[in-house]
N, C-alpha and C positions, 0 to 999 in steps of 0.2 A: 707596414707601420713605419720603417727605417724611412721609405721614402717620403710620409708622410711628413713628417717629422723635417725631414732635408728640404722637402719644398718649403714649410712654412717659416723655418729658418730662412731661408733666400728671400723667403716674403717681408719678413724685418728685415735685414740688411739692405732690400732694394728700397724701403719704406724709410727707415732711417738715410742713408745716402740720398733720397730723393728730396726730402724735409732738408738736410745740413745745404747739399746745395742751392734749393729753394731760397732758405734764408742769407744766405752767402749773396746768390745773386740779385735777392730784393734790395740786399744794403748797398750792393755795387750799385746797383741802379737809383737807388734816393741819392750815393754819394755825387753821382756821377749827374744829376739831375740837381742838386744844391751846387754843384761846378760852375754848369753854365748859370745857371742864374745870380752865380757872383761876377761871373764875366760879364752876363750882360749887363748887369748894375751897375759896374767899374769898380766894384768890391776886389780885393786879392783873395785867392781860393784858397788861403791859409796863409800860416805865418812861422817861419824858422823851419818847414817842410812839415807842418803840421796844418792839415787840411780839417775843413768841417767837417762833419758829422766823425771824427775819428775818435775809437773808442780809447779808452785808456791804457790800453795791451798799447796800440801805434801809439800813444802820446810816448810813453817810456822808453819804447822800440827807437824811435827817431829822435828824441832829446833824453837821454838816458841820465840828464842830474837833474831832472822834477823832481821833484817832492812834496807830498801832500800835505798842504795847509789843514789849517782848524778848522773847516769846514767839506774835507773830501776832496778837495778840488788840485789838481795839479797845478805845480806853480816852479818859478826859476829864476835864474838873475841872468839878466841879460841885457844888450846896447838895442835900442829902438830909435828910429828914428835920429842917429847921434847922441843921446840920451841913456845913461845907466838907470835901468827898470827892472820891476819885478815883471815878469809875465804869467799870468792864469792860466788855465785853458781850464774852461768850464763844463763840465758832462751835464748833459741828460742821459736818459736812457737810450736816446738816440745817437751821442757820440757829442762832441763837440761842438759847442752853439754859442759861447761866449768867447774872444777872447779879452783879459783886460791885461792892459799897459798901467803899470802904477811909477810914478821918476820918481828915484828916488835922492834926489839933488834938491836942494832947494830953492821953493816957485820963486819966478823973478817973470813981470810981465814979458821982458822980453825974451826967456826961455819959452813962454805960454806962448807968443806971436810965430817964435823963428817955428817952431815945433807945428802949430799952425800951419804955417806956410808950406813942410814937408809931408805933413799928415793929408794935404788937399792934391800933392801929386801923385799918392796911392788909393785914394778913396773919390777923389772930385772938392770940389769946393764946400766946405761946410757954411752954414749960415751964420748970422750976429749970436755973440755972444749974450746970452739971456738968464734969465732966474728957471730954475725948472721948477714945476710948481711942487711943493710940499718937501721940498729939497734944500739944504742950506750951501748949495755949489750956482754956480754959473757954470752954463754949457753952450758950444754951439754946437748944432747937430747937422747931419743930415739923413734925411729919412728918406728910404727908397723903398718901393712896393715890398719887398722879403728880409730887407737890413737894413739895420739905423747902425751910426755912429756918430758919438757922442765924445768930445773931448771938453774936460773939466775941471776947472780951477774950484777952489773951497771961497764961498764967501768971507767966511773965517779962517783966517792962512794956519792956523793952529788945528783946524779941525781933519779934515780930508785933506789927501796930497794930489798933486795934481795926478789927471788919470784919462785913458784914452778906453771906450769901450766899442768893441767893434758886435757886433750880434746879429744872428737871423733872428727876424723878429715871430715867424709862423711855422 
């Protein structure tokens, strides 16, 4: 009976350990698999040592003054781009899939231009500036097969501030 008991024990702990590192190694492999496909996009594979799909334990781990907005989502003050901003980092269940840049200085087209102009030698060149539809901002974006990035001035300078969103999009 003792040994019965002792095998079926070993049976859950080999069952459990088999299952932790199963799931360990499936995230390792999505994270590591959204890696390159921000390299080959010309995407950066995260931002302030904070990569995609990272769950919320690594967001605090590696930027330990976030703090969570009114909506769950981590968030900080920080220099972007030469730029004093807030920084998001947005969860899904899968880790990390947004980030957004908010300045929080006041828009001046030629901050929106120079900011442009450093935003397109981490990301590539974005497109003309346009209405996005059903939206009271202008954006120019650029949209790649798995991430879009989106930098955005408010139609209405009173309403939105300016804002950079970076995202996988699938």
């Amino acid at each position: 009976m003792k040994k019965i008991l002792v095998t079926l024990l070993m049976l859950v702990i080999v069952s459990f350990v088999a299952k932790t590192v199963g799931n360990s190694a499936g995230l390792t492999t999505a994270k590591y698999s959204v890696e390159q496909e921000a390299i080959q996009q010309g995407i950066p594979t995260g931002f302030f040592g904070v990569k995609w799909l990272a769950t919320s334990d690594e967001v605090r781990s590696i930027r330990p003054n976030v703090f969570s907005d009114s909506n769950g989502n981590l968030k900080e003050s920080n220099d972007f781009l030469g730029r004093k901003a807030f920084v998001t980092y947005h969860s899904t269940s899968t880790g990390v899939m947004l980030f957004t840049f908010t300045f929080t200085d006041d828009f001046t087209t030629g901050n929106f231009d120079k900011t442009q102009t450093l935003l397109a030698t981490q990301v590539g060149q974005l497109g003309k500036v346009t209405q996005l539809p059903g939206l009271d901002r202008v954006c120019s974006s650029r949209v790649m097969q798995r991430f879009r990035v989106d930098h955005c001035q408010p139609s209405d300078l009173a309403s939105i501030p300016e804002q950079i969103l970076i995202y996988r999009t699938k």
